[in-house]
MARDO-661334 format. One record per residue (C-alpha): residue in three letters; x, y, z. Coordinates in steps of 0.05 Angstrom, whole numbers, padded with zeros to 5 digits, always signed. Layout:
BEGIN
ALAXYZ;...
***
This chain:
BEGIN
UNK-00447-00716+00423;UNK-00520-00693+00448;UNK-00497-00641+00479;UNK-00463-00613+00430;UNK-00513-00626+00380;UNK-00564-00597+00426;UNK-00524-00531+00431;UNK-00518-00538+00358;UNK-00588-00554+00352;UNK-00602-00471+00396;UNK-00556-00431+00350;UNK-00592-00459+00283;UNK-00659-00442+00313;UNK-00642-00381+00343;UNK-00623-00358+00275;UNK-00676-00387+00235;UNK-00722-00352+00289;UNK-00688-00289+00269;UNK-00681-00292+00193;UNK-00765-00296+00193;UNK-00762-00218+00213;UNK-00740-00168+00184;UNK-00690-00116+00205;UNK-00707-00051+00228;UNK-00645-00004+00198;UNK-00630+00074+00220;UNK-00622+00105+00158;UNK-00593+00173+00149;UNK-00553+00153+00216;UNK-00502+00212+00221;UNK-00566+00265+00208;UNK-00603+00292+00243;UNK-00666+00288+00206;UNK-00717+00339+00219;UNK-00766+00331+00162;UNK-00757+00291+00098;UNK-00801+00277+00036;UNK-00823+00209+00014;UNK-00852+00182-00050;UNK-00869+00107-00071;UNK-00831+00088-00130;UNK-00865+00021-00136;UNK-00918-00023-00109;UNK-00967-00001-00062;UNK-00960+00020+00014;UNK-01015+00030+00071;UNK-00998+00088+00124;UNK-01012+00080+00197;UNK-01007+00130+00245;UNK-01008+00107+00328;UNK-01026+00041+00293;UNK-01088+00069+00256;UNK-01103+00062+00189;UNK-01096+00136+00150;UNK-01087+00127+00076;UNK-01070+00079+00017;UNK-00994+00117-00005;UNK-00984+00091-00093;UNK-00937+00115-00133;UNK-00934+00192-00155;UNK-00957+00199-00083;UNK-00917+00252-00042;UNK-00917+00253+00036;UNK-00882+00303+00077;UNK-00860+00288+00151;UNK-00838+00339+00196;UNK-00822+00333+00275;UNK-00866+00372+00314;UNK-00846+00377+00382;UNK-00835+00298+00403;UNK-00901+00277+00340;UNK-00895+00265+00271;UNK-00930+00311+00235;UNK-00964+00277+00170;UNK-00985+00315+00109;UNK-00992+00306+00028;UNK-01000+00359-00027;UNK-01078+00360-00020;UNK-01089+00339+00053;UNK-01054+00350+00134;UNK-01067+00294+00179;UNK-01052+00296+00248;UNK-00990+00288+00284;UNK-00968+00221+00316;UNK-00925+00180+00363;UNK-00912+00126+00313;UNK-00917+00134+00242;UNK-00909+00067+00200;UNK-00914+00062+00117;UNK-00920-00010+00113;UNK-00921-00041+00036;UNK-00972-00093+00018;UNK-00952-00161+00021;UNK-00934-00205-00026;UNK-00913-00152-00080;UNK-00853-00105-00087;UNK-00848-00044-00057;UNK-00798+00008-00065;UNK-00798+00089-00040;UNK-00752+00142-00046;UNK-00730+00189+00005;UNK-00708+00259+00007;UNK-00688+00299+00068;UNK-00703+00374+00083;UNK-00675+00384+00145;UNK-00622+00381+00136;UNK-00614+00371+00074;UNK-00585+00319+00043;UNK-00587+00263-00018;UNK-00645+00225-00043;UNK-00643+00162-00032;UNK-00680+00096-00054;UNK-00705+00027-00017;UNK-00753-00034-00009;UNK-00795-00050+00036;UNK-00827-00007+00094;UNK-00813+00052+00149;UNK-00830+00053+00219;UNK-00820+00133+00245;UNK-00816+00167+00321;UNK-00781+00217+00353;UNK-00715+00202+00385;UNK-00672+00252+00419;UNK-00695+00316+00377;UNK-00694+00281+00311;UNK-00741+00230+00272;UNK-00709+00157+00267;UNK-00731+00134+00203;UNK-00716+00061+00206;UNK-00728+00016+00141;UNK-00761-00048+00168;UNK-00723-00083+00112;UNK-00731-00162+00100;UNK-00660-00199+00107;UNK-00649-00217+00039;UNK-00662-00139+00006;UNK-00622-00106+00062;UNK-00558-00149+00056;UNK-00568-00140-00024;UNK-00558-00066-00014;UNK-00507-00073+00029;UNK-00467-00114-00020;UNK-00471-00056-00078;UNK-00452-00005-00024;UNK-00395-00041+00004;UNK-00374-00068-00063;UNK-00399-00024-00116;UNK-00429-00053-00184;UNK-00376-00069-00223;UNK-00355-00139-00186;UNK-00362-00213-00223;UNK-00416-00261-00194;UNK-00379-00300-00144;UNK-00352-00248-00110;UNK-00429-00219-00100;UNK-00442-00283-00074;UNK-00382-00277-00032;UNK-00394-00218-00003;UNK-00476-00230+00005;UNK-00456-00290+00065;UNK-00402-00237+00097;UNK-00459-00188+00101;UNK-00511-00231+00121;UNK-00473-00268+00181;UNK-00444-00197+00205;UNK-00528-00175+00200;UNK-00551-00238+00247;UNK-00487-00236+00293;UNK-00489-00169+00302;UNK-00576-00174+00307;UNK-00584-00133+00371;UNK-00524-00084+00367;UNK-00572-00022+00376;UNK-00627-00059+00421;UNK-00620-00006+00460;UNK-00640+00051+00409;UNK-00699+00012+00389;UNK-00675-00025+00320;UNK-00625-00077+00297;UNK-00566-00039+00254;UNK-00551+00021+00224;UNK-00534+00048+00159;UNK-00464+00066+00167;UNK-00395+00044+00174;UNK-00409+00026+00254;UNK-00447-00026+00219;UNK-00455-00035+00153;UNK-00454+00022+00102;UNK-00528+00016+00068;UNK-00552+00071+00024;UNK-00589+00047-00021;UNK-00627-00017-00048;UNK-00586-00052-00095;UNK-00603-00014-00156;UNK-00546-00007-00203;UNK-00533-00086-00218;UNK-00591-00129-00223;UNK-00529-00197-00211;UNK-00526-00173-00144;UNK-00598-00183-00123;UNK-00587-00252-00163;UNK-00523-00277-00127;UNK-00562-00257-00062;UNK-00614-00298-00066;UNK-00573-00356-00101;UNK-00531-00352-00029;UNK-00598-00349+00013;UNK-00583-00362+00089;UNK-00518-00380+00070;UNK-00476-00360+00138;UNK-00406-00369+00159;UNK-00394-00413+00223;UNK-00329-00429+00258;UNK-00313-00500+00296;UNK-00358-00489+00354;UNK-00413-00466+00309;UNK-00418-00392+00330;UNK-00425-00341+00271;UNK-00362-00318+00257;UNK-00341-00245+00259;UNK-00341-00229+00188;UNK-00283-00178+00177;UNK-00264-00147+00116;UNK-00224-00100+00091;UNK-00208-00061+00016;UNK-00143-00090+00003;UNK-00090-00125+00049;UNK-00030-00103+00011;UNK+00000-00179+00010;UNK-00011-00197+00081;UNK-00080-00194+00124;UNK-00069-00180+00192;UNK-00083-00225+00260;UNK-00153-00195+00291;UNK-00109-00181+00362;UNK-00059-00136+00322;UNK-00111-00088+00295;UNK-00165-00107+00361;UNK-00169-00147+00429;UNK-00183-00216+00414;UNK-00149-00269+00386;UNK-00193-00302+00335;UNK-00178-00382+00303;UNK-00209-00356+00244;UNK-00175-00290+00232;UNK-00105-00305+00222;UNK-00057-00274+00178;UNK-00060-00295+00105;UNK-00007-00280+00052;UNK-00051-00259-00006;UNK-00036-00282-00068;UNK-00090-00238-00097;UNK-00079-00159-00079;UNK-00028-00133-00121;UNK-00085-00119-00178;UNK-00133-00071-00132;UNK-00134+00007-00150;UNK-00118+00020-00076;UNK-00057-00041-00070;UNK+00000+00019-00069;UNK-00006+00088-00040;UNK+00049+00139-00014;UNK+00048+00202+00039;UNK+00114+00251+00042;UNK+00136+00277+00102;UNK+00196+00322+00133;UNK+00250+00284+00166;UNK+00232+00344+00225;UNK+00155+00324+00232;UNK+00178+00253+00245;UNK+00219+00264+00296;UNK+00181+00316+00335;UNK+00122+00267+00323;UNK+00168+00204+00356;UNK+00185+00252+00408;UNK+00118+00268+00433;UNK+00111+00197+00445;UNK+00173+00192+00483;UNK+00222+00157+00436;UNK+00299+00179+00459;UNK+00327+00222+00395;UNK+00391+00256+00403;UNK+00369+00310+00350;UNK+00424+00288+00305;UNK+00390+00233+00271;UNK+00385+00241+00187;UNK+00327+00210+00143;UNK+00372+00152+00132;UNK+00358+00128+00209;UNK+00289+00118+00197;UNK+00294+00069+00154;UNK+00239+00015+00160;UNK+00220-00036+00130;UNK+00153-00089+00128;UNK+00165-00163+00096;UNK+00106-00186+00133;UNK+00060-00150+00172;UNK+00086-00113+00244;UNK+00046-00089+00300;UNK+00103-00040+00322;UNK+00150+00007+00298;UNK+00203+00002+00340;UNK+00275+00051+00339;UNK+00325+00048+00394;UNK+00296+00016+00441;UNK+00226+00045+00438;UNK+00161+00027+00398;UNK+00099+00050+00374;UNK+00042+00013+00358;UNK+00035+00021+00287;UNK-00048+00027+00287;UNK-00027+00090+00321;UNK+00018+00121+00278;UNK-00040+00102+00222;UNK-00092+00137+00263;UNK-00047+00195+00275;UNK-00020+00206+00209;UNK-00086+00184+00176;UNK-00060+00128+00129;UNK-00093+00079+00079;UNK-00064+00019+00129;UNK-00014-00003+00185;UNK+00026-00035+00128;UNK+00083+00013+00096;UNK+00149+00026+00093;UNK+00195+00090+00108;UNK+00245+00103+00050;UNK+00296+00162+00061;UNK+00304+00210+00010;UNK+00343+00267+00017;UNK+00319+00302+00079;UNK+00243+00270+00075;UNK+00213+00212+00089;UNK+00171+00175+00037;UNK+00116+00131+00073;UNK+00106+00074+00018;UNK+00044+00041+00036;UNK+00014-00031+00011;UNK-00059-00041+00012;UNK-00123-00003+00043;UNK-00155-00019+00119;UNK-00147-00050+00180;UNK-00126-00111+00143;UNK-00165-00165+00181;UNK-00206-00225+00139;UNK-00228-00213+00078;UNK-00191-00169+00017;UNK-00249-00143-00018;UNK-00207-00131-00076;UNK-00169-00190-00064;UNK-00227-00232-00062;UNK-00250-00202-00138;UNK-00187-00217-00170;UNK-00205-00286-00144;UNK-00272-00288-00174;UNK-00254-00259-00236;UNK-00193-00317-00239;UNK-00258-00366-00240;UNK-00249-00381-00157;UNK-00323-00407-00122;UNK-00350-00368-00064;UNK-00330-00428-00025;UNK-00255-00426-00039;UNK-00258-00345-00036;UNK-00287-00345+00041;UNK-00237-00411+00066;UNK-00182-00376+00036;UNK-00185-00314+00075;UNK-00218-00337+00141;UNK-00193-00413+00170;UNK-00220-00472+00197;UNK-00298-00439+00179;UNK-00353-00479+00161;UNK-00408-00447+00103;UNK-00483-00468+00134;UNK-00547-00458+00112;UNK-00594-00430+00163;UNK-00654-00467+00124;UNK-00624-00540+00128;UNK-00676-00576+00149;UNK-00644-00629+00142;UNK-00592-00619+00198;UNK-00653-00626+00256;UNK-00663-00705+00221;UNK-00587-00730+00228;UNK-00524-00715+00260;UNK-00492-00684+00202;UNK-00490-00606+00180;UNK-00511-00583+00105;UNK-00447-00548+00106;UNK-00384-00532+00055;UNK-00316-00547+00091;
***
């Protein structure tokens, strides 16, 4: 029992250690950013250059940035300041700050956040990375990965999937120099949360909330648009096995705009497609041999003997998901799909119906991911007894 609660004891630590920063995020990720335009919006932010004090930035203020050679080159509407290594716009503590940003080149959309920017040259582009606190960045992820239009509990919901993928997946770009970025390698983030003030409150009504499994460790916190009916095992769609990713007949999917979808195709394409993976046609086979059909969710398609992973033929034939059917008709074959994603963990859509239906955020998160524990990274309490300030 002490050693477990010991090890216990290093993971809550570890991540209260971690949730006192705040994230550095690469934003405009798949750009490469040349020179952009930035203006505060709100609050009040000092700008450092190589660490030195330059200038007091308010709103109304407009600052253009511009790579020169491996510097950043600094300048407003009525003055140029020199170029620099480092370039940091750090707001003033203990009020809100919020800029907007605008790309030049290349150009592309404006876009709004909180907090700071810390600026260099990486690889023949400027890495603007939002030092973000916790709380703000996994509110903007939410309304990006959710859009504004959700009911409170699944906000809440989706605010403790997004903030245990942030801390278990802290040091993903260590490497680069920064914690995450801004896309769909990590989390899509591109913008503050702006458009629904109940997702900024359902954040911070979940604060620290994370999601644990038996041994403690921060769960890998999958999800997915909609699972069509049946989420999928984590080793069907990746390599490990995980307890808490098991396939889940959902209850909740059939509601979601993307639950059905279709794709037509010539009876021809198929088979020269089978064939190029080796299957054994004779060349007389008719749409009607095709004929396949999901109950629950496959890993293969399989005909005469030979199979075909069906993440590939969803890769291939770019498809909503692995989870479909082939009907015959007439000399085509109609791909009737269910649901929209890899299919592991959580049904984003699945878990709305849910909260609309009146279902907690507790009951949302058990019922797609099992034998998880809901923990709060502040619980004191925890370090004074034996037991965990936990939902199970």
């Amino acid at each position: 029992m002490i050693k477990k609660t010991n090890f216990i004891l290093f993971l809550f630590l570890s991540v209260i250690i971690v949730r006192a920063q705040k994230l550095d995020v690469s934003l405009y990720s798949d750009y490469s950013i040349k020179s952009f335009v930035l203006t505060p919006v709100e609050g009040k932010y000092l700008l450092f250059g190589d660490s030195v004090f330059i200038d007091t930035l308010r709103p109304t203020d407009i600052i253009h940035l511009s790579l020169d050679s491996t510097k950043i080159s600094v300048k407003s509407l009525d003055e140029i300041f020199l170029s620099y290594t480092n370039v940091e716009i750090r707001g003033v503590e203990g009020i809100t700050n919020v800029f907007k940003i605008k790309p030049v080149v290349p150009t592309a959309a404006e876009r709004i956040y909180t907090d700071g920017l810390f600026l260099h040259e990486l690889n023949g582009r400027i890495l603007i990375l939002n030092r973000v606190k916790l709380e703000n960045y996994v509110a903007g992820v939410v309304e990006t990965e959710g859009g504004s239009k959700a009911s409170k509990e699944y906000y809440k919901t989706q605010a403790i999937l997004c903030r245990t993928y942030a801390l278990e997946n802290w040091h993903r770009h260590e490497l680069e120099g920064f914690n995450l970025c801004d896309g769909v390698h990590c989390q899509a983030y591109k913008s503050k949360c702006k458009h629904n003030p109940e997702i900024q409150i359902a954040t911070e009504e979940t604060k620290g909330l994370v999601i644990v499994d038996t041994s403690m460790t921060l769960i890998t916190a999958a999800f997915h648009s909609n699972s069509g009916g049946y989420t999928a095992n984590s080793e069907d769609v990746w390599v490990l096995a995980k307890p808490y990713l098991r396939s889940v007949r959902d209850e909740y999917w059939s509601k979601g705009r993307n639950a059905h979808w279709s794709k037509e195709i010539e009876v021809d394409q198929w088979k020269r497609y089978l064939k190029s993976y080796g299957f054994n046609l004779s060349g007389n086979e008719t749409a009607q041999s095709f004929a396949y059909q999901q109950k629950t969710r496959d890993s293969y398609y399989r005909y005469a003997g030979d199979k075909l992973e069906l993440k590939t033929i969803r890769y291939d034939w770019r498809l909503k998901s692995t989870f479909f059917d082939l009907v015959p008709r007439g000399n085509k074959l109609v791909i009737e799909g269910r649901g929209y994603g890899h299919g592991v963990g959580l049904s984003q859509e699945g878990a709305m119906r849910m909260s609309d239906m009146g279902f907690p955020y507790d009951k949302i998160i058990k019922y797609y991911y099992k034998n998880v524990y809901i923990v709060n990274t502040e619980a004191i309490d925890f370090f004074k007894s034996d037991s965990l300030n936990y939902k199970k």
